[in-house]
mmCIF file of the protein (N, C-alpha, C, O) and its ligand, coordinates in Angstrom:
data_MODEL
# 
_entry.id   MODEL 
# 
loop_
_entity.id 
_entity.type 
_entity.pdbx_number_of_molecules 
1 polymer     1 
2 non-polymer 1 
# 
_entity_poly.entity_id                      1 
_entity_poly.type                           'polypeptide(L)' 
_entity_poly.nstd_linkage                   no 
_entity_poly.nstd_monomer                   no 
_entity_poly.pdbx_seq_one_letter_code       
;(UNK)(UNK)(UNK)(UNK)(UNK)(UNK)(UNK)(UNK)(UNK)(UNK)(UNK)(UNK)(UNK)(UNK)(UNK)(UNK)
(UNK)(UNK)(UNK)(UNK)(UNK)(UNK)(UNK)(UNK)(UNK)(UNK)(UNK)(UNK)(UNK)(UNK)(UNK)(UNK)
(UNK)(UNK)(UNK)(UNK)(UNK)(UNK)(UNK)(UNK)(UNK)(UNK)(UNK)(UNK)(UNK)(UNK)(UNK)(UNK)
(UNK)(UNK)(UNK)
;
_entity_poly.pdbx_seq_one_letter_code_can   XXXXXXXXXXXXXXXXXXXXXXXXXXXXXXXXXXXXXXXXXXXXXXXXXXX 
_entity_poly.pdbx_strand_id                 A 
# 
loop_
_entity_poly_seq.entity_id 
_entity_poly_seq.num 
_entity_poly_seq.mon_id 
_entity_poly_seq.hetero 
1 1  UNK n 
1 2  UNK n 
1 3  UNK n 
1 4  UNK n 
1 5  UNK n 
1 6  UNK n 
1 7  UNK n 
1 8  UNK n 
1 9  UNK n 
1 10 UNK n 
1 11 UNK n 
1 12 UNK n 
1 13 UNK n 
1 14 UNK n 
1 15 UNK n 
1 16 UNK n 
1 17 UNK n 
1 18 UNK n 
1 19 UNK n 
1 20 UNK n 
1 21 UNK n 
1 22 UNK n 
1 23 UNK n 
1 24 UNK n 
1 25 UNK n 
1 26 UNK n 
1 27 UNK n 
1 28 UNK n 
1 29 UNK n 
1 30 UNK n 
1 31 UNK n 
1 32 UNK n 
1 33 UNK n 
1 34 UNK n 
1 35 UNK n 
1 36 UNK n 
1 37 UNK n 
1 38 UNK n 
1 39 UNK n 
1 40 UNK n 
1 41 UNK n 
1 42 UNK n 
1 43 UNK n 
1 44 UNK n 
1 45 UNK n 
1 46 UNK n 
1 47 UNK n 
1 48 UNK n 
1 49 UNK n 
1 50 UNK n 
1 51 UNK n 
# 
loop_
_struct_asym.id 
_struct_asym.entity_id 
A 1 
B 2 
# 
loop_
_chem_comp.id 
_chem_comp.type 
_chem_comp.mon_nstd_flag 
UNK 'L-peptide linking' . 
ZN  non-polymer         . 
# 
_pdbx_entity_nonpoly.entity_id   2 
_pdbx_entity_nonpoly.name        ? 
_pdbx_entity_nonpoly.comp_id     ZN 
# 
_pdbx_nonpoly_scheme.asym_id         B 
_pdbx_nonpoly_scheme.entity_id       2 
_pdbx_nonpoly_scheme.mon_id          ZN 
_pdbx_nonpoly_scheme.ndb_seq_num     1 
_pdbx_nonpoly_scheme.pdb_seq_num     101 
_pdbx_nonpoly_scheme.auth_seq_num    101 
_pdbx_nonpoly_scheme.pdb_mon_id      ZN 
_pdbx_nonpoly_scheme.auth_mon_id     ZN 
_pdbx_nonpoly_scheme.pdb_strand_id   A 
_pdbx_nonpoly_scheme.pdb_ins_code    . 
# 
loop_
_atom_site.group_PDB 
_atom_site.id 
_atom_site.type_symbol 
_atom_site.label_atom_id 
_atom_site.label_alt_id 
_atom_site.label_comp_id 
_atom_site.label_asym_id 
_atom_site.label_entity_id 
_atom_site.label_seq_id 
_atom_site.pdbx_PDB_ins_code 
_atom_site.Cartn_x 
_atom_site.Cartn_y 
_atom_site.Cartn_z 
_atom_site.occupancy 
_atom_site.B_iso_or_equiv 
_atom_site.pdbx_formal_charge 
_atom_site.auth_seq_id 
_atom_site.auth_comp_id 
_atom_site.auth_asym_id 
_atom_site.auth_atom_id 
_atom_site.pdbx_PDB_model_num 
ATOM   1   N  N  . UNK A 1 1  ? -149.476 55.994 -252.460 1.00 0.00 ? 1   UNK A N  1 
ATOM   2   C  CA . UNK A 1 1  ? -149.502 54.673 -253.097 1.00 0.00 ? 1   UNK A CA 1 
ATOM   3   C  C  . UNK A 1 1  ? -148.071 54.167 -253.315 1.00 0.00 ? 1   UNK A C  1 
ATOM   4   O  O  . UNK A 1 1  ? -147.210 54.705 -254.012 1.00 0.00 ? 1   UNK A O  1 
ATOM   5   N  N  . UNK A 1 2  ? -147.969 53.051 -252.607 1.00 0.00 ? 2   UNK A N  1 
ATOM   6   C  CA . UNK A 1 2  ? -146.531 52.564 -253.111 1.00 0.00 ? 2   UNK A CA 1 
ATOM   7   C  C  . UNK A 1 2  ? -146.373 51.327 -253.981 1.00 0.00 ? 2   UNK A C  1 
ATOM   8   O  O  . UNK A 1 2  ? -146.695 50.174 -253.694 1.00 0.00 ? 2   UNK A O  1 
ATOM   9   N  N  . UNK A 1 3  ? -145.782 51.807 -255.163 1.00 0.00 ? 3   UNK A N  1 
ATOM   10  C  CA . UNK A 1 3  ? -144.906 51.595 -256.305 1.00 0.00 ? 3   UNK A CA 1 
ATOM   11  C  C  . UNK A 1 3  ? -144.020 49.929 -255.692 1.00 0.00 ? 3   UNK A C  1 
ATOM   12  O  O  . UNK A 1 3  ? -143.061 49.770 -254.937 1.00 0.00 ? 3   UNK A O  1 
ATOM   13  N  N  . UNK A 1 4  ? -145.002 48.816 -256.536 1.00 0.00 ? 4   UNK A N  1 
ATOM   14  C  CA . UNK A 1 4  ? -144.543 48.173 -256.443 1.00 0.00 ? 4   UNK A CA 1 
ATOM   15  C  C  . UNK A 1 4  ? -142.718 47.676 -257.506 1.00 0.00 ? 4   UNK A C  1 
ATOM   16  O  O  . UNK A 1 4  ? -142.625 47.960 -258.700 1.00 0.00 ? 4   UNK A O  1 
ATOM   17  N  N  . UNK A 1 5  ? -141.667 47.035 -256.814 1.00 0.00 ? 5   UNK A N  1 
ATOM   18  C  CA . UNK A 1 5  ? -140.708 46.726 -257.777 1.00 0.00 ? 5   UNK A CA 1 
ATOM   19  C  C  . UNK A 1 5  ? -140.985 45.591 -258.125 1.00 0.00 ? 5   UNK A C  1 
ATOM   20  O  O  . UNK A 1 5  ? -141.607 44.658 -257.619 1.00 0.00 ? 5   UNK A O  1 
ATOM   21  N  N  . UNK A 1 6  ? -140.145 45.863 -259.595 1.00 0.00 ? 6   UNK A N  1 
ATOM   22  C  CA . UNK A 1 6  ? -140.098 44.242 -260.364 1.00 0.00 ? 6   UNK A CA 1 
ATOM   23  C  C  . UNK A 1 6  ? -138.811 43.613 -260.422 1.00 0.00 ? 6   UNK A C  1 
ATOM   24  O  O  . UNK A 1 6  ? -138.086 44.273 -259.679 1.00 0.00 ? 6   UNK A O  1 
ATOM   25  N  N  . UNK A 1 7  ? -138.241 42.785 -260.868 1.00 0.00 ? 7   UNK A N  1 
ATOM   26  C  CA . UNK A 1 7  ? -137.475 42.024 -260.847 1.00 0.00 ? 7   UNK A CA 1 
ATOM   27  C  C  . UNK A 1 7  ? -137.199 41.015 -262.050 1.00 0.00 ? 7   UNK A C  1 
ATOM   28  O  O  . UNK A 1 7  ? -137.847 39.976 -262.180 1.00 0.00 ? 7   UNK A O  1 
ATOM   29  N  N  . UNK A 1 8  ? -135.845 41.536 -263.207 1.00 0.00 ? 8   UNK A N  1 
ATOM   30  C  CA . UNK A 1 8  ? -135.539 40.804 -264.077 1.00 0.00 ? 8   UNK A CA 1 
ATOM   31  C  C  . UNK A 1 8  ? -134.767 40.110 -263.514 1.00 0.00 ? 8   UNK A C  1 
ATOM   32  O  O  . UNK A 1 8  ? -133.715 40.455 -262.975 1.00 0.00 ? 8   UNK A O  1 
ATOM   33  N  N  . UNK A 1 9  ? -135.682 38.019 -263.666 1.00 0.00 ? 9   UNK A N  1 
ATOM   34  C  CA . UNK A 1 9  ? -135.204 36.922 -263.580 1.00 0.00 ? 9   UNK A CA 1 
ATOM   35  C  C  . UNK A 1 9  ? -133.697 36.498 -264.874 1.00 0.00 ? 9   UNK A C  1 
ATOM   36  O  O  . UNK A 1 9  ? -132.957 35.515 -264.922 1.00 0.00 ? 9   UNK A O  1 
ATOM   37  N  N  . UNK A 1 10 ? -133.750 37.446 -265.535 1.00 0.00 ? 10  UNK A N  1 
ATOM   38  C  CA . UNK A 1 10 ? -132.688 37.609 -266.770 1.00 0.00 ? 10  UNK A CA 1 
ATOM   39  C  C  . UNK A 1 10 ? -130.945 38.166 -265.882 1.00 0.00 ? 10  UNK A C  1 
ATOM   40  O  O  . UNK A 1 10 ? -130.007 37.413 -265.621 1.00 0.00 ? 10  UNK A O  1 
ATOM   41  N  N  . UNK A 1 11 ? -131.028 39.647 -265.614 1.00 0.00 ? 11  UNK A N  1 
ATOM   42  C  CA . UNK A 1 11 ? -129.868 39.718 -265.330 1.00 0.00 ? 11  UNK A CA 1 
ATOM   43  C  C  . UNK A 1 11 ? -129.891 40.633 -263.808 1.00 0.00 ? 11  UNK A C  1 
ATOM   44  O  O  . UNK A 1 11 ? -129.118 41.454 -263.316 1.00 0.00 ? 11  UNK A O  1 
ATOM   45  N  N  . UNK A 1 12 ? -131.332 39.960 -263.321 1.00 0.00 ? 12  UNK A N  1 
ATOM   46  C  CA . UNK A 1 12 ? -131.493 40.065 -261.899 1.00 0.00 ? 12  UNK A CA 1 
ATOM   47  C  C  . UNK A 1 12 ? -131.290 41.704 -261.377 1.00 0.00 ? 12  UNK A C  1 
ATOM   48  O  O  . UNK A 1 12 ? -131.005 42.091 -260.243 1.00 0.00 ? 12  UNK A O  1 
ATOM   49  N  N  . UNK A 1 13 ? -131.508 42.414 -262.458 1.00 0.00 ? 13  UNK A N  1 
ATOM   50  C  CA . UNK A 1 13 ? -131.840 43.513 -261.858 1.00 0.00 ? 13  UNK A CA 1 
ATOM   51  C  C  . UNK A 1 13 ? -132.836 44.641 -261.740 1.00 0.00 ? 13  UNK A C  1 
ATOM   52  O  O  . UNK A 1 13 ? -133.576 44.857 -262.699 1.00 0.00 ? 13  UNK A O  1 
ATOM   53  N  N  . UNK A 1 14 ? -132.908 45.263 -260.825 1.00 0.00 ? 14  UNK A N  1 
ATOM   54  C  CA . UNK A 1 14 ? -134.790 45.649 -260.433 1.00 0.00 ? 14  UNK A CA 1 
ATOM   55  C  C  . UNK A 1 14 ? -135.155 47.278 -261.237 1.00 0.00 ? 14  UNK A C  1 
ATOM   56  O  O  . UNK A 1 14 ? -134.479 48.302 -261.345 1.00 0.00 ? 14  UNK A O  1 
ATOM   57  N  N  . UNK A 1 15 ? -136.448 46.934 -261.666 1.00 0.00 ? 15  UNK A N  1 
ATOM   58  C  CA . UNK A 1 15 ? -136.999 48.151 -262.052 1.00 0.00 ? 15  UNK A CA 1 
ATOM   59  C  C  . UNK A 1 15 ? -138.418 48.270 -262.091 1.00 0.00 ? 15  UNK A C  1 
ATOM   60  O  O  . UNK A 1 15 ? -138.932 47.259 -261.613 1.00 0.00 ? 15  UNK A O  1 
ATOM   61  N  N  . UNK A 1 16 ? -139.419 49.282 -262.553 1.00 0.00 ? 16  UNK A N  1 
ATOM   62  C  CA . UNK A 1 16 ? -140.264 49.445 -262.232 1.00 0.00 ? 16  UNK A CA 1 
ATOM   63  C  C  . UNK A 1 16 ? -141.106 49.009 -263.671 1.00 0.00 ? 16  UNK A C  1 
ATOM   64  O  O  . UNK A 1 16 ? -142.283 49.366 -263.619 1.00 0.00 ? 16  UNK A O  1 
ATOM   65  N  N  . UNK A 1 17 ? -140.902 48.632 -264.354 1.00 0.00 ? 17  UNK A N  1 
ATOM   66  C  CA . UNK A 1 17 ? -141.441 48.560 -265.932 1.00 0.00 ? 17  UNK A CA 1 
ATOM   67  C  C  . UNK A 1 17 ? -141.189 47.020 -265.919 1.00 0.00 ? 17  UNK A C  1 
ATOM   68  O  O  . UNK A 1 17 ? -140.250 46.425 -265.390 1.00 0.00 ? 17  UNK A O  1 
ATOM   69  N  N  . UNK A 1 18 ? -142.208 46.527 -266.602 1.00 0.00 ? 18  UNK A N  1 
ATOM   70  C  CA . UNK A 1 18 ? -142.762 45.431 -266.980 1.00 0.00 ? 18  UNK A CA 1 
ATOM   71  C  C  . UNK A 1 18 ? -142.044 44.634 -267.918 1.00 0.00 ? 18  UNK A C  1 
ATOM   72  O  O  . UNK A 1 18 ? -142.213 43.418 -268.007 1.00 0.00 ? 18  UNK A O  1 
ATOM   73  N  N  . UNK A 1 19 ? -141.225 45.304 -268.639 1.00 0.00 ? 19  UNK A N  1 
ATOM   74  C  CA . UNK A 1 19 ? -139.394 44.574 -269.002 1.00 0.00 ? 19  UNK A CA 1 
ATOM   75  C  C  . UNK A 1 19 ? -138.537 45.448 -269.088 1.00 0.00 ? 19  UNK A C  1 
ATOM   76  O  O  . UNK A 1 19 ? -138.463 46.655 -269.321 1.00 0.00 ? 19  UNK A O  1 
ATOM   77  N  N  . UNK A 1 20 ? -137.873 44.578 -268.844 1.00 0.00 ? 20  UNK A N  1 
ATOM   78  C  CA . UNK A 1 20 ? -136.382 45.258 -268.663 1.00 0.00 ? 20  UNK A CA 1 
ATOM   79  C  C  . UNK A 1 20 ? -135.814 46.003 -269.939 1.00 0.00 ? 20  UNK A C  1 
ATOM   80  O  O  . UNK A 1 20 ? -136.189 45.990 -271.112 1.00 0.00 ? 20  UNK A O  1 
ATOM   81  N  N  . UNK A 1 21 ? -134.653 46.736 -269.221 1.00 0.00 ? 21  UNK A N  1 
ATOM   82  C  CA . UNK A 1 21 ? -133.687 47.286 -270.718 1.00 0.00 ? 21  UNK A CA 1 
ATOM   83  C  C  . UNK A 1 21 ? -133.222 45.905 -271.501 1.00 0.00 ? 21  UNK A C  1 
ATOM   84  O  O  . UNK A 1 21 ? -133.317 45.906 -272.729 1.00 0.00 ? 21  UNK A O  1 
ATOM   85  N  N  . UNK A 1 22 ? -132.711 44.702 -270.812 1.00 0.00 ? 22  UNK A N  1 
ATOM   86  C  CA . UNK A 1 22 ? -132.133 44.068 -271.084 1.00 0.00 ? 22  UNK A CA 1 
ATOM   87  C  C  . UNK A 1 22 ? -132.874 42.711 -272.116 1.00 0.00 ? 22  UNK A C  1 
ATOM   88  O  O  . UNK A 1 22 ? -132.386 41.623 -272.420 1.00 0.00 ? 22  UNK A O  1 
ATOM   89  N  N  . UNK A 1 23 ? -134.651 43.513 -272.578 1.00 0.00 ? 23  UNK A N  1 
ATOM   90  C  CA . UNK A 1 23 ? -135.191 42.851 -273.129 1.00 0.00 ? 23  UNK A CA 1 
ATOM   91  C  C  . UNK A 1 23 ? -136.188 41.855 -272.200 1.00 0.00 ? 23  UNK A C  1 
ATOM   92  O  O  . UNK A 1 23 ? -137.361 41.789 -272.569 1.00 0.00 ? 23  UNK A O  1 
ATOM   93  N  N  . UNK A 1 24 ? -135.852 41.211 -271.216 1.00 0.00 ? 24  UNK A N  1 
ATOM   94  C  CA . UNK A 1 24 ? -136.671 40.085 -270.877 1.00 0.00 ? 24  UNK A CA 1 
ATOM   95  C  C  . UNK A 1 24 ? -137.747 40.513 -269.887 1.00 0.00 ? 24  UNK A C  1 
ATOM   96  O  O  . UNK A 1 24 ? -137.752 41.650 -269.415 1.00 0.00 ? 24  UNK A O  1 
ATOM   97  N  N  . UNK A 1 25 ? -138.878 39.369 -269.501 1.00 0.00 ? 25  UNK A N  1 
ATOM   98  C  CA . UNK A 1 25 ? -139.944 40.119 -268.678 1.00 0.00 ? 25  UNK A CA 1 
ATOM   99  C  C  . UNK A 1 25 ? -139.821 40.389 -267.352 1.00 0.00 ? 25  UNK A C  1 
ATOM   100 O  O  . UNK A 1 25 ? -139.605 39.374 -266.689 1.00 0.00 ? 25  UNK A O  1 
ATOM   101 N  N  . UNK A 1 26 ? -139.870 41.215 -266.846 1.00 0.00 ? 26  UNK A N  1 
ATOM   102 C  CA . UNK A 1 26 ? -139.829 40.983 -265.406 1.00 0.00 ? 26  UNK A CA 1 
ATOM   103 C  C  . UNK A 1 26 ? -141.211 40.488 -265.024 1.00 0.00 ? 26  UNK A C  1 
ATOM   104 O  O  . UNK A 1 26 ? -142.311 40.346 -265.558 1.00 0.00 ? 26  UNK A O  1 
ATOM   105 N  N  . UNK A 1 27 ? -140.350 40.194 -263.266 1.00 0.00 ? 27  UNK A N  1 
ATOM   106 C  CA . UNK A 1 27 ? -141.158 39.373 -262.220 1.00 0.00 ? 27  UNK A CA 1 
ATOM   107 C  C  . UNK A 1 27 ? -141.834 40.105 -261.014 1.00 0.00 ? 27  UNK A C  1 
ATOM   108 O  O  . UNK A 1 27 ? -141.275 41.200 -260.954 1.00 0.00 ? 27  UNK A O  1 
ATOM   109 N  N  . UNK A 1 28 ? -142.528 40.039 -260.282 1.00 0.00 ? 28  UNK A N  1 
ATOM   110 C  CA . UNK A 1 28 ? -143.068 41.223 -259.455 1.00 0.00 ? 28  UNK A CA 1 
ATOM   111 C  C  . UNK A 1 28 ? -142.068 40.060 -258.508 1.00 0.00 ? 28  UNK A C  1 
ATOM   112 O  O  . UNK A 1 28 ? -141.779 38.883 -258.725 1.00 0.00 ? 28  UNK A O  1 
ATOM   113 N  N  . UNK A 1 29 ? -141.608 41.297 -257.044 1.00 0.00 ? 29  UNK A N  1 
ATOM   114 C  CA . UNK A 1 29 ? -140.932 40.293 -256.414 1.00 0.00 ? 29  UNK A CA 1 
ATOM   115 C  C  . UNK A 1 29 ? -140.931 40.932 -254.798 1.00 0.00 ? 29  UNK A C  1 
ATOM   116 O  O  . UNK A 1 29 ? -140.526 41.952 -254.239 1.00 0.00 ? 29  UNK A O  1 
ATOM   117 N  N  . UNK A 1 30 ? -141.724 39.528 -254.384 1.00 0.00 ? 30  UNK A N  1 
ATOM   118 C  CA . UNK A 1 30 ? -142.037 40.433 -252.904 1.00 0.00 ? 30  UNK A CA 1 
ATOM   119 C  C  . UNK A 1 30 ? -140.966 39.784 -251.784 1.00 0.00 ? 30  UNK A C  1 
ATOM   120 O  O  . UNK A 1 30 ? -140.225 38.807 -251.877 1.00 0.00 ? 30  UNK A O  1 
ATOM   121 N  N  . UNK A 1 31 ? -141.170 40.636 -250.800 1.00 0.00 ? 31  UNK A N  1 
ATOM   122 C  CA . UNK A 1 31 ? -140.205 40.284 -249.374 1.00 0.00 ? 31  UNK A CA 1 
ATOM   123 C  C  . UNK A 1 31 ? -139.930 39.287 -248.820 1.00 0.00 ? 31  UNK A C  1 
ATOM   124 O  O  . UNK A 1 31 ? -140.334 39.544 -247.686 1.00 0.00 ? 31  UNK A O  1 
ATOM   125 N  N  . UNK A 1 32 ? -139.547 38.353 -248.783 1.00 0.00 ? 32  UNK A N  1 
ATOM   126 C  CA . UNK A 1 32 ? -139.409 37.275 -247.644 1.00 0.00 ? 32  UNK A CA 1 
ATOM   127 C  C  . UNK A 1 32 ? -140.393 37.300 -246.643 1.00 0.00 ? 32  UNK A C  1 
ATOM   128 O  O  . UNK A 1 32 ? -141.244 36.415 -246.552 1.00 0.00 ? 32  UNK A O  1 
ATOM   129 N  N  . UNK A 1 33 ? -140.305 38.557 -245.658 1.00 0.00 ? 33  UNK A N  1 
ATOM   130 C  CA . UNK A 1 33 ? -140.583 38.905 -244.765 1.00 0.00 ? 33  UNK A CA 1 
ATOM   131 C  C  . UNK A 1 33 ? -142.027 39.167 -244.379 1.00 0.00 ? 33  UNK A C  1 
ATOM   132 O  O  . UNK A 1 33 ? -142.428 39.302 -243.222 1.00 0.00 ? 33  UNK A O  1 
ATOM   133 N  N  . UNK A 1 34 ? -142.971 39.238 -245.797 1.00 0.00 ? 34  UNK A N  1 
ATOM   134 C  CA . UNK A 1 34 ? -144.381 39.185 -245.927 1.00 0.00 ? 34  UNK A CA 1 
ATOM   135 C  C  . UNK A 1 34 ? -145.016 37.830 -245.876 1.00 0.00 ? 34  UNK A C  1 
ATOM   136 O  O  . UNK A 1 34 ? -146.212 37.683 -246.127 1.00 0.00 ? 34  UNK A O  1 
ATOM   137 N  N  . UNK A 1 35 ? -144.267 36.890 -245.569 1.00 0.00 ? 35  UNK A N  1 
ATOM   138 C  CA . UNK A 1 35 ? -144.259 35.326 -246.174 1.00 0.00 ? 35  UNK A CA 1 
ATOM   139 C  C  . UNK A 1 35 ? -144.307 34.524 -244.765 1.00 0.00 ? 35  UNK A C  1 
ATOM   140 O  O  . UNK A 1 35 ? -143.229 34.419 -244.180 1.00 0.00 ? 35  UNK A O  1 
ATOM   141 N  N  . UNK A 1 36 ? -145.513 33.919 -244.134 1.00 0.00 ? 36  UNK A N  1 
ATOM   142 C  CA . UNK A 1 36 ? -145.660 33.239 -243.089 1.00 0.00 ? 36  UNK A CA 1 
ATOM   143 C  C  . UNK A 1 36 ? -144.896 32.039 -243.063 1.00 0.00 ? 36  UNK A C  1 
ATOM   144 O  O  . UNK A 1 36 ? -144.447 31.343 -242.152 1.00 0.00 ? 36  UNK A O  1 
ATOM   145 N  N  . UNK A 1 37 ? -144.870 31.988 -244.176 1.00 0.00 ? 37  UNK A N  1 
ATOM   146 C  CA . UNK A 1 37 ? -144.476 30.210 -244.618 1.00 0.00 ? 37  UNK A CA 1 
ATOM   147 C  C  . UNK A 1 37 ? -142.576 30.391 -243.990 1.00 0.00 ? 37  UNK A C  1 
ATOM   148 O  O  . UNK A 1 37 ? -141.889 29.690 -243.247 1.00 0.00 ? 37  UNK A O  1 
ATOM   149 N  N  . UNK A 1 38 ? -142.381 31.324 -244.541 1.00 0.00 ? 38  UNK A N  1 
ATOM   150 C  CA . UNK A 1 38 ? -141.038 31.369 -244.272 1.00 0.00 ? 38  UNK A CA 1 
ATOM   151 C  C  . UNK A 1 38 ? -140.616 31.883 -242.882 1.00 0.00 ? 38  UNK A C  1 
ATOM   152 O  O  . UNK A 1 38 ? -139.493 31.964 -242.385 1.00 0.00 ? 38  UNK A O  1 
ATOM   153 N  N  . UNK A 1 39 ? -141.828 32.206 -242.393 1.00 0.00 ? 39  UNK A N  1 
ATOM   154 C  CA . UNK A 1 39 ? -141.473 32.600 -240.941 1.00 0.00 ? 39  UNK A CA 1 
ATOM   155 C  C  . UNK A 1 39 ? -140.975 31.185 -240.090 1.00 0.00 ? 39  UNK A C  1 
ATOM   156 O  O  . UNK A 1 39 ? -139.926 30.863 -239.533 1.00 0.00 ? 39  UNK A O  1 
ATOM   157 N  N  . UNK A 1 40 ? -142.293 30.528 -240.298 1.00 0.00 ? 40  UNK A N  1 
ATOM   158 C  CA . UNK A 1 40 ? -141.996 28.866 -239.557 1.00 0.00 ? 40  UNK A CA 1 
ATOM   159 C  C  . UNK A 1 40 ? -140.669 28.118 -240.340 1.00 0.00 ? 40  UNK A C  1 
ATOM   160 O  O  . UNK A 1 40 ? -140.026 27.226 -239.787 1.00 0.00 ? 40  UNK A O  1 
ATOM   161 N  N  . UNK A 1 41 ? -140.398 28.566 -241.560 1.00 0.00 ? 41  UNK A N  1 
ATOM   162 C  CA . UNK A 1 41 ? -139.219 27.624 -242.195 1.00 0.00 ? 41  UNK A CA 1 
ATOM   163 C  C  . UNK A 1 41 ? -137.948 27.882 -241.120 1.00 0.00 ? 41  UNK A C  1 
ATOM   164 O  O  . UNK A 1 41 ? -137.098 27.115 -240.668 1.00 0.00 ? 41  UNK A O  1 
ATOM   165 N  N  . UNK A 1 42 ? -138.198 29.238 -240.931 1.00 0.00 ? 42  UNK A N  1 
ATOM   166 C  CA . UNK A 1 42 ? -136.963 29.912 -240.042 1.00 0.00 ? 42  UNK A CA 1 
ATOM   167 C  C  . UNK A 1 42 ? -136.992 29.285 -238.925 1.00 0.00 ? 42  UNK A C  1 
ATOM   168 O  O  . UNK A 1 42 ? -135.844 28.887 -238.723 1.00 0.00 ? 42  UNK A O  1 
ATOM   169 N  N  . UNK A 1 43 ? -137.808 28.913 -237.916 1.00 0.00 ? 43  UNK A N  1 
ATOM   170 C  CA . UNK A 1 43 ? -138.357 28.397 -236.848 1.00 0.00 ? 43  UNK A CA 1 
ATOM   171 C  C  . UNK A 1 43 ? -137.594 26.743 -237.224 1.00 0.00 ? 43  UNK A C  1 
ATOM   172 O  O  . UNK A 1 43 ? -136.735 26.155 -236.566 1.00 0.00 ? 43  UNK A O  1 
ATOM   173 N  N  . UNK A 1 44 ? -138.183 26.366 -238.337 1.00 0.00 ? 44  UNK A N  1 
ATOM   174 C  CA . UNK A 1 44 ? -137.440 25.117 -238.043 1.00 0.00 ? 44  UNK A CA 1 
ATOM   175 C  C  . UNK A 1 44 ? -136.060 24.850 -238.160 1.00 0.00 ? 44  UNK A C  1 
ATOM   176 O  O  . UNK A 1 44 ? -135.209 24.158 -237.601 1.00 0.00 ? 44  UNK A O  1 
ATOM   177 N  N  . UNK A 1 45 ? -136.143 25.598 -239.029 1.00 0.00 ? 45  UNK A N  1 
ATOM   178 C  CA . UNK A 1 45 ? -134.265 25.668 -239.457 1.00 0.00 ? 45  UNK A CA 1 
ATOM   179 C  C  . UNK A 1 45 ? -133.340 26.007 -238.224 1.00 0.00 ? 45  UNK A C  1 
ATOM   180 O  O  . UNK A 1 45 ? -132.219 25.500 -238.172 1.00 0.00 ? 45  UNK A O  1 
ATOM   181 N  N  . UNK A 1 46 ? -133.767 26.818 -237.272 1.00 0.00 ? 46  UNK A N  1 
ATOM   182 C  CA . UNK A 1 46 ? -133.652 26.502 -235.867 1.00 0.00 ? 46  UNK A CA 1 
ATOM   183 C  C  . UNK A 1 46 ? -133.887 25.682 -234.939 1.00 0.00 ? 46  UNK A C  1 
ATOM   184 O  O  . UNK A 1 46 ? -133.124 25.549 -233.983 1.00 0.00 ? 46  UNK A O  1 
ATOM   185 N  N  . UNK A 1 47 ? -134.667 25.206 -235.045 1.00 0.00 ? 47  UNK A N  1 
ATOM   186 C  CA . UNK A 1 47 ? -134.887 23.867 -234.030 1.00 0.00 ? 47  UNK A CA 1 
ATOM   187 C  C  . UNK A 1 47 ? -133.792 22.804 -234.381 1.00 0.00 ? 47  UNK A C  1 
ATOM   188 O  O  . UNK A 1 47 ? -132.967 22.256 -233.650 1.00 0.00 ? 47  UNK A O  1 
ATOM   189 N  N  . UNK A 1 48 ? -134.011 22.691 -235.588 1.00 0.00 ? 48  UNK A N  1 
ATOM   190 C  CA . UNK A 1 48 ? -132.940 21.485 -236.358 1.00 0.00 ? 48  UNK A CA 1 
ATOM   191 C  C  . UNK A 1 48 ? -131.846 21.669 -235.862 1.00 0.00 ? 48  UNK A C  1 
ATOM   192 O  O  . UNK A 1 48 ? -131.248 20.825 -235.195 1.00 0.00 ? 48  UNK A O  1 
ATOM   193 N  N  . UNK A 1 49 ? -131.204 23.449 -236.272 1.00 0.00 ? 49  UNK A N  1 
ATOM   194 C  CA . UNK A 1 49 ? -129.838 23.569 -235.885 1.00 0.00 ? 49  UNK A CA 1 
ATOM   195 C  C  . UNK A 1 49 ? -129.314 23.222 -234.213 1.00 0.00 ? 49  UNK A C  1 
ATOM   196 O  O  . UNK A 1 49 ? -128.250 22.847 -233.719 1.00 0.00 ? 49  UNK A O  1 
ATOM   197 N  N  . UNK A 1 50 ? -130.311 23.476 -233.817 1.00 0.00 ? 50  UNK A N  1 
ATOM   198 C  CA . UNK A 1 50 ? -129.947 23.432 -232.264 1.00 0.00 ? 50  UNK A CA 1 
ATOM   199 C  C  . UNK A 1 50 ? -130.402 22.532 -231.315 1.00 0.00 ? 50  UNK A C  1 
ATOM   200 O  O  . UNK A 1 50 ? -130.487 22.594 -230.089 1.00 0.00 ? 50  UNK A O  1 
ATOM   201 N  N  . UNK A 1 51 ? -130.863 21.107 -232.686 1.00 0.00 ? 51  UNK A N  1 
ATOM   202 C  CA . UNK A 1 51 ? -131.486 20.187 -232.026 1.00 0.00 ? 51  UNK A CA 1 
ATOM   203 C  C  . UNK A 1 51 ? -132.123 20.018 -230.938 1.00 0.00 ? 51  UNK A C  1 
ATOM   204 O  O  . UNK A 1 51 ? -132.592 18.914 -230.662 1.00 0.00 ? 51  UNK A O  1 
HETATM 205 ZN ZN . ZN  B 2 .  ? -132.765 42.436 -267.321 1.00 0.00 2 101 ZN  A ZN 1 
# 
């Protein structure tokens, strides 16, 4: 089973607990790379660049 990470939006740094040392809540925070949407963003952001 893999152990998802979290991510304090506070001082942006990752751990596995639901808040941070630093007090604030963390964020669950997934890959870019799982993200279709951003697949085609990439796609366009290329087309554009290279008109
Ligand atoms: Zn923090």
């Amino acid at each position: 089973m893999v152990k998802h990470l979290l991510k304090c939006p506070s001082c942006h740094g990752y751990t596995m607990k639901v808040q941070c040392t630093c007090g604030a809540k963390t964020e669950s925070c997934r890959p870019p790379k799982y993200s279709p949407e951003d697949k085609l963003a990439v796609y366009r952001r290329q087309a554009k660049g290279l008109g």
